[in-house]
N, C-alpha and C positions, 0 to 999 in steps of 0.2 A: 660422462663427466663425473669424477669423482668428489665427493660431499667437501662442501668448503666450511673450515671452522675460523673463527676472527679472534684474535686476541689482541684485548685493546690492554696498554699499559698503561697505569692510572697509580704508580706507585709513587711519586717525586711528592717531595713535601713542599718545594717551591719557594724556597728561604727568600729571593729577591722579591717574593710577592709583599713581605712585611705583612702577615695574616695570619692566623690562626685558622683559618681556613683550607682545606686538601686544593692546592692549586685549583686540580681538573673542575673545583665546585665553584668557583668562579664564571660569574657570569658575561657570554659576548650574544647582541642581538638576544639580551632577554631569556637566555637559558645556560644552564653551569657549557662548558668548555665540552667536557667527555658526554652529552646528551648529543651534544652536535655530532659527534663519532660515531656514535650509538645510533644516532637516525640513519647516517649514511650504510652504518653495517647494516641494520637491519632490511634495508633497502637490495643488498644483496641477495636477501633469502640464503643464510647461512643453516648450516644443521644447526651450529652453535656458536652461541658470544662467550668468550669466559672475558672477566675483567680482572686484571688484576691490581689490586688497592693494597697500599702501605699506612701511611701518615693520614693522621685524620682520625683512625680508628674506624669505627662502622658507620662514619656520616657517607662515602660512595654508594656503599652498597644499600643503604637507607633512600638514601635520595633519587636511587636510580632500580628500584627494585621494582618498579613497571614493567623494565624490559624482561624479567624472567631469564637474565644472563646467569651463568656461573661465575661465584667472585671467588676470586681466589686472593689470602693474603702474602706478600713479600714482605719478609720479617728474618733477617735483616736485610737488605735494598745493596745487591752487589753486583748492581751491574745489570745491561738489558739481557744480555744472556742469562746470567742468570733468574730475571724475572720470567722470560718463558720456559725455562726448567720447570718452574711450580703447577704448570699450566700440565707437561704432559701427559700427567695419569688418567688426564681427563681427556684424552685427544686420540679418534684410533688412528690405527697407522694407515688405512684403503681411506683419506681423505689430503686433503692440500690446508693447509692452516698460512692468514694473513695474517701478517700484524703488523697494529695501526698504533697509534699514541694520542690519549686521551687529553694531551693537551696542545695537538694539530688540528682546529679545529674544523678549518675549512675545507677539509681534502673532499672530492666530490667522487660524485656516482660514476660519470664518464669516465675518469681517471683510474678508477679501482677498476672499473668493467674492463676496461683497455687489460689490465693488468693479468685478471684473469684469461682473457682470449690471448695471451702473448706468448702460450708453447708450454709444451713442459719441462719441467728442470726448475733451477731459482730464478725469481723476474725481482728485479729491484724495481724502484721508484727513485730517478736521482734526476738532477737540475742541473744548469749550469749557471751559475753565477760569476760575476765580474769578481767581487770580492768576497771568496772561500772562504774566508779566515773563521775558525771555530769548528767547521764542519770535516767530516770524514772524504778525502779523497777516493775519487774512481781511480784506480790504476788497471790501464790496459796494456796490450803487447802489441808490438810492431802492426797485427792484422788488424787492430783494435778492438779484441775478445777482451774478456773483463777478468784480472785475473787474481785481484783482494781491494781490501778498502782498508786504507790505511788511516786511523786516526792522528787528527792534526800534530797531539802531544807527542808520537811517536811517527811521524814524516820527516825527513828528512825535507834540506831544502827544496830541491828540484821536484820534491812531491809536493810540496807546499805550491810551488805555481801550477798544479792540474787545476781548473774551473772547474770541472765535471763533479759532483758531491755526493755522499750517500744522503738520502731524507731518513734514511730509517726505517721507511715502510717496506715490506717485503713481501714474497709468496715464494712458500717449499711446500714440495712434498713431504707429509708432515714422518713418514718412516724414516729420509732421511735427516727430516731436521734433527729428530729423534738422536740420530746417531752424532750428528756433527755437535748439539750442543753436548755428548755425554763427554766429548774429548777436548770440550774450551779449557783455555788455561788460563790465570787472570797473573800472567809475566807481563807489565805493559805500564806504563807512569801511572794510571789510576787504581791499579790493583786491582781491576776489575774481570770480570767477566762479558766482553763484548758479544754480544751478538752478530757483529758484523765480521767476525772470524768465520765466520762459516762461509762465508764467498767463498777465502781459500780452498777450505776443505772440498768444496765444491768443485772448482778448478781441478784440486789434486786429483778429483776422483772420475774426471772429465763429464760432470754434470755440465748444461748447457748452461750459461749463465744469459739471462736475457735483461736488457735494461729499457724501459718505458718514462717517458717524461711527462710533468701535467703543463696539462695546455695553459698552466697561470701560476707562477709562481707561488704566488701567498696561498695557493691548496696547501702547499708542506711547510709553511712557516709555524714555527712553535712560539709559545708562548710563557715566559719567563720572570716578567716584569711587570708593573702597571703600564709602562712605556708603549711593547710591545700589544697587550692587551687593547691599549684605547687605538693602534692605528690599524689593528685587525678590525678592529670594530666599525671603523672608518669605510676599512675594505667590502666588510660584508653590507654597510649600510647604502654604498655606492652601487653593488651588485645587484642590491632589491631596488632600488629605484630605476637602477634602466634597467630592470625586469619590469615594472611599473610602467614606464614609459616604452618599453614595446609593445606592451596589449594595450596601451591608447590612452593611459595615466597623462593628465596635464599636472607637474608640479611645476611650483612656481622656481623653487631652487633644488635640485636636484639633491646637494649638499647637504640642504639644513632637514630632512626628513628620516625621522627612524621608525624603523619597523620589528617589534621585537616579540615576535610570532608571526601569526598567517594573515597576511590582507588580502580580502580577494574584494574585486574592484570590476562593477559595471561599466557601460559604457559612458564617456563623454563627462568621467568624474575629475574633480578639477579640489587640488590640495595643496595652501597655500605655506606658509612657510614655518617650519616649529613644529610640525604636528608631530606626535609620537603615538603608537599603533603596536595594543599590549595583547598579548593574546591571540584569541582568534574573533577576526574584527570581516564584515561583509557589509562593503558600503552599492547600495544600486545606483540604478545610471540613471546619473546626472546629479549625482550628489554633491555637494561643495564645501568643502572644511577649512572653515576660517583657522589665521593665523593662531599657533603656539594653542590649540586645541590637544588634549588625549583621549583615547576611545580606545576601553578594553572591554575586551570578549561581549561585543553589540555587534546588535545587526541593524543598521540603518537603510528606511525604505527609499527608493527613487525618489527624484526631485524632493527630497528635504534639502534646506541647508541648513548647516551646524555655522555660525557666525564665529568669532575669534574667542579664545580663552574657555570654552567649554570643556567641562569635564565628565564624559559617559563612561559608566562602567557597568556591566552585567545587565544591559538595557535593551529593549529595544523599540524600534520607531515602524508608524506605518508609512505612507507614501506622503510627499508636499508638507511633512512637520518643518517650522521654523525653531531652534533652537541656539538662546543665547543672542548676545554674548554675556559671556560669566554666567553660564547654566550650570547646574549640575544634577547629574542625574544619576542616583547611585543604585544601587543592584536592586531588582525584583522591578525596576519602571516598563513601562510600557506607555506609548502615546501612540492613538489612533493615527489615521488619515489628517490630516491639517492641523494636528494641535499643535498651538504655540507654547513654549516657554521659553520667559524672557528672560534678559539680564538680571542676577543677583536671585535669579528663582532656583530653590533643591528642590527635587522632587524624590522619593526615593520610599521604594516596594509600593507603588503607586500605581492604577492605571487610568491613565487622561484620554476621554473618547474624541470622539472625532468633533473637529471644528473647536473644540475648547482652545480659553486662551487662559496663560497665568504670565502677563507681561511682566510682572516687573516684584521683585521685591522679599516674595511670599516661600515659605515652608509647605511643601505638602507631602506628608508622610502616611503609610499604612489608611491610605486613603485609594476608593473606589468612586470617581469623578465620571457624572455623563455624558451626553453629546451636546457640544453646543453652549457650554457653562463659561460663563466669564468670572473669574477670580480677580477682584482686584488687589490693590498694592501694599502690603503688609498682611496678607491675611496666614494666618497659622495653623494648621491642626494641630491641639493637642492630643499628642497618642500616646505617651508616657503618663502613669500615673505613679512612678516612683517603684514600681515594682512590673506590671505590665503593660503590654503594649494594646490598643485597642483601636477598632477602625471608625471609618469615618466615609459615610456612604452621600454623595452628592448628585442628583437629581436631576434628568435631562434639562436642559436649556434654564437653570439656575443661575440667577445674579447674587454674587456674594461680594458685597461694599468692602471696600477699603480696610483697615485696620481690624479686620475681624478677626477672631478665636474661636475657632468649634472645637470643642471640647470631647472628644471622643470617650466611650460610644455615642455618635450622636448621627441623629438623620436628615439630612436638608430635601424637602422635597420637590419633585418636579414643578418648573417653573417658581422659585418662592425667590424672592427676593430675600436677601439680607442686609438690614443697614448698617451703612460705617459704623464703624467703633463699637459693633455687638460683641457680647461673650457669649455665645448658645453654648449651652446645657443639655438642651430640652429638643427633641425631635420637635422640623418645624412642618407644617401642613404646604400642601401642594398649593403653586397659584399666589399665597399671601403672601406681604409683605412682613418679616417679623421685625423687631427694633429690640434691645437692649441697651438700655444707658441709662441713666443717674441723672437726676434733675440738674438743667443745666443754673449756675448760681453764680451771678457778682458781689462781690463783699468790699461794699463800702469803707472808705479810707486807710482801707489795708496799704501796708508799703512794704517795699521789696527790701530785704536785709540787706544794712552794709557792711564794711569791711571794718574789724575794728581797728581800733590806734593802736600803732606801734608802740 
């Protein structure tokens, strides 16, 4: 099998998007438009990716310089033919070169493989749709061999009613793409240099022309508009949830769930409606995610449940945590086996050991909490001192009252109680109870200020 090279186009500056943004850098399901493309080539095992970028200047190749592609720029943008012209200095000829377009997002793996196994000579990728209108016709002959593709602008009526379409996506042998694009001509309403002239040549030259369809439409739908954008998005957010619900996902509304990255999901997890799922997120079995919840790149242990409106990011849970509702829990946390946090509690670059509870209310920040501690309802660590940050170490099986403040650096020790309304300072001793407050005082015939005269 001769070495397969991918050339994705990523040149269109996307005028309908209303952006200043390079279309392709638009995000669907949580990642730009030409990553989605990019994942699928690299899925191939290609010798080589070249991209080619126009508009935008160096934000593609900045943005997507992970993948170790060749970018190549189109300067000035005339046409898809001539955007893989730029491409073949870089291409040898003993290979087969695809090309894909960086703002298709959905095309799949099955679809492309079909593509390659389909013979050699040229293999199109084309559909049939009810209503053509816009898109390049298949024109065949009597036998039904394929024998050009005629742009809508320059069809004639009777080619205007073929269903059958070019998507654009293609495979040549890249010696004679080589050849076929050296002799494009751009005679045609756009002045352009098509790509899809090479059928003919191909025909002329009795190359086999083979054509492959994807098993789903919206694989080859492009993307132009916000319009078309949010109902792609629609698409791909449909396809991960009955991905979800074949490996045993209970959702409650199929509809209202996005996922925008990786979910991977234990058994017998059950996710109720609104959740949105950023990153790379791993819920275990039997987990339960209350309504209009988000949770990015965490990983939550078995039988926890996450209650409604909770927000986790960069976290993670052991087994049987209850969290929320209105938790949140921001990057560097970690909670033991059973620990609670409750509604209206942050916690964040924190670790909460096992069986701890922080029900309701409280701040815990750059804070090291131990097994067994109950935090009650207003309590705060101060970790900021206006310039750094500093921790705040809490004490196995620890009672800390209501409205407290520990004042970080500070140390609360194993077993010590803390009374409401303390301000610690002061590292407290194991076992005791400490108290901080201000003599309590009433002041005789004091009265409450009124409102003066108008």
């Amino acid at each position: 099998m001769s070495p397969l090279n991918i050339v994705i186009l990523a040149a269109g500056k996307g005028t309908r998007m209303y952006s200043d943004k390079p279309k392709v850098l638009h995000a669907l399901a949580g990642k730009p438009l030409v990553q989605h493309v990019l994942d699928c080539a690299v899925s191939l095992q290609p010798q080589q990716i070249c991209v080619i970028y126009g508009h935008g200047g160096e934000a593609v190749p900045q943005a997507m310089q992970q993948y170790g592609a060749k970018f190549v720029i189109q300067e000035p943008q005339l046409g898809t033919g001539h955007a893989v012209q730029q491409v073949l200095p870089h291409l040898e000829d003993q290979s087969r070169t695809l090309v894909l377009y960086g703002d298709v997002p959905l095309i799949q793996h099955s679809t492309l493989h079909q593509m390659l196994q389909a013979g050699d000579g040229l293999v199109l990728l084309t559909v049939n749709l009810d209503k053509p209108t816009g898109y390049g016709r298949i024109v065949r002959d009597g036998q039904g061999d394929v024998q050009c593709i005629v742009e809508e602008k320059d069809a004639t009526t009777e080619q205007r009613q073929i269903g059958e379409v070019n998507t654009g996506i293609l495979l040549a042998p890249t010696a004679k793409l080589r050849t076929w694009l050296g002799k494009l001509g751009n005679n045609n309403a756009q002045g352009e240099y098509y790509l899809t002239d090479i059928v003919a040549m191909a025909v002329q030259q009795g190359v086999t022309v083979h054509t492959v369809h994807p098993a789903q439409n919206w694989e080859v739908e492009g993307i132009n508009n916000k319009q078309q954008l949010a109902a792609l998005e629609r698409v791909q957010q449909r396809t991960e949830s009955n991905s979800l619900m074949a490996r045993g996902v209970t959702l409650a509304d199929p509809e209202r769930i996005d996922v925008r990255g990786t979910l991977q999901c234990g058994r017998d997890v059950q996710i109720d409606v609104g959740c949105i799922f950023e990153g790379e997120v791993k819920l275990g079995d039997r987990v339960r995610v209350g309504a209009y919840s988000i949770i990015r790149d965490a990983s939550i242990g078995q039988d926890t449940q996450i209650f409604p409106y909770s927000h986790i990011e960069a976290s993670e849970t052991g087994e049987n945590c209850h969290i929320g509702p209105y938790a949140r829990l921001r990057p560097g946390s970690k909670l033991h086996d059973g620990a609670h946090v409750g509604n209206f509690v942050e916690i964040k670059n924190s670790e909460i050991g096992s069986g701890s509870k922080a029900n309701h209310l409280s701040y815990i920040g750059d804070s090291t909490v131990g097994s067994r501690v109950n935090i009650g309802a207003g309590t705060i660590t101060c970790n900021y001192d206006g310039a750094n940050k500093h921790r705040t170490v809490i004490g196995d099986d620890a009672f800390i009252g209501s409205d407290t403040q520990l004042v970080a650096p500070v140390t609360v020790g194993k077993g010590a109680t803390i009374g409401a309304g303390s301000t610690i300072t002061r590292n407290t001793p194991d076992g005791e109870l400490t108290l901080s407050r201000s003599k309590q005082v009433s002041i005789a015939g004091w009265q409450r200020p009124q409102k003066g005269k108008k």
